[in-house]
C-alpha positions, 0 to 999 in steps of 0.5 A, a space after each residue: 450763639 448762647 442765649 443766657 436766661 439767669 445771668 446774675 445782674 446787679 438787679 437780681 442780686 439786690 432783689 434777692 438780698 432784699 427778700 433774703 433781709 426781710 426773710 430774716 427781719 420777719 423770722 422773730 415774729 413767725 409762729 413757731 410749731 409747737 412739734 419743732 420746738 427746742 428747749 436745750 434753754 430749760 425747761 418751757 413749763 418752768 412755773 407749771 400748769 393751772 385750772 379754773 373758771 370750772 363750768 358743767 361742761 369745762 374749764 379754763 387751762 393755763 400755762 406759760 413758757 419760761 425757759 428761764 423765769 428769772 430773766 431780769 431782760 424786759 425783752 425776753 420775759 422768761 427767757 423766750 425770745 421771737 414770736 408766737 409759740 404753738 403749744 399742744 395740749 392733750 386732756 384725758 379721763 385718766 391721771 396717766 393720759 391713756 384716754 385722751 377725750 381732747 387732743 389740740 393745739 393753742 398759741 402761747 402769744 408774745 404779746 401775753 408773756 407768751 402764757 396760754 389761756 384755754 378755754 376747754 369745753 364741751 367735757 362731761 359734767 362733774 368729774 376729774 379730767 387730767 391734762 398736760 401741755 407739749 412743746 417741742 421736746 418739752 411736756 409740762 408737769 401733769 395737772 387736774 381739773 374737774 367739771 362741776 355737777 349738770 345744773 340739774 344735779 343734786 350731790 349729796 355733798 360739795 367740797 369749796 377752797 379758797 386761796 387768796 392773793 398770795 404774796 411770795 415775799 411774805 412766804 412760800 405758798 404752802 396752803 396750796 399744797 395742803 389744798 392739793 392733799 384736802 383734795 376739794 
């Protein structure tokens, strides 16, 4: 006498379609790992990096993946499709990342246009820190940031920019740039 344990039954089958289809339906909305990324689609840092909000001990970070930035779909702003996306991000004392001072992970929400708002802390005050963000086989463009002067500091001078709204239709955004080279 054979006694068979895992005989296919008609039960068995549907419930292992069953999880296989909620499996699937489940996929969109996993978090993706920012290490097993892909971008053949484009380049995810399409519309860059961007700092702000500066405070003695930090800064706010942003970016936001667009593989592709144009996409007129409403379902897939930038081109992105799925879940939630981890992106890594590493800040260092030096524009060509040799010393990194913090080193991280942050989550590129759906929800948000899949953009990262990262809130940096902790960072000594009033100086340059370079950053950049990673997903997958992807780095964005090398951005700058700095802390302000301790509360208690007196420098000798202090440089200020001001930007306001900018509206492409009405020209490109050159005074940033000129920003950039003033270097404030």
């Amino acid at each position: 006498m054979t006694l068979i344990l895992n005989r296919p039954t008609r039960r068995r089958l549907l419930k292992a379609a069953a999880g296989a289809g909620l499996g699937l339906a489940a996929a969109p909305f996993v978090l993706r790992s920012s290490a097993a990324q892909s971008w053949a689609a484009g380049d995810p840092f399409s519309l860059g990096v961007a700092s702000g909000a500066p405070r003695a001990d930090g800064f706010v970070l942003w970016t936001r993946l667009a593989p592709e930035p144009l996409s007129p779909n409403p379902r897939t702003p930038g081109g992105m499709h799925g879940g939630d996306v981890t992106v890594g991000y590493e800040i260092a004392t030096d524009p060509a990342l040799h010393d990194v001072v913090r080193r991280g992970e942050a989550t590129a929400e759906q929800a948000f246009a899949h953009s990262v708002h990262l809130d940096v802390r902790g960072l000594q005050p009033g100086r340059p820190y370079w950053y950049r963000f990673t997903s997958g086989d992807a780095s964005s463009r090398i951005g700058r940031a700095a802390t302000l002067p301790s509360a208690d500091a007196t420098p000798e001078k202090m440089r200020f920019a001001f930007a306001s709204c900018s509206h492409y239709e009405h020209g490109y955004f050159s005074a940033y740039r000129y920003l950039t080279d003033e270097n404030p």
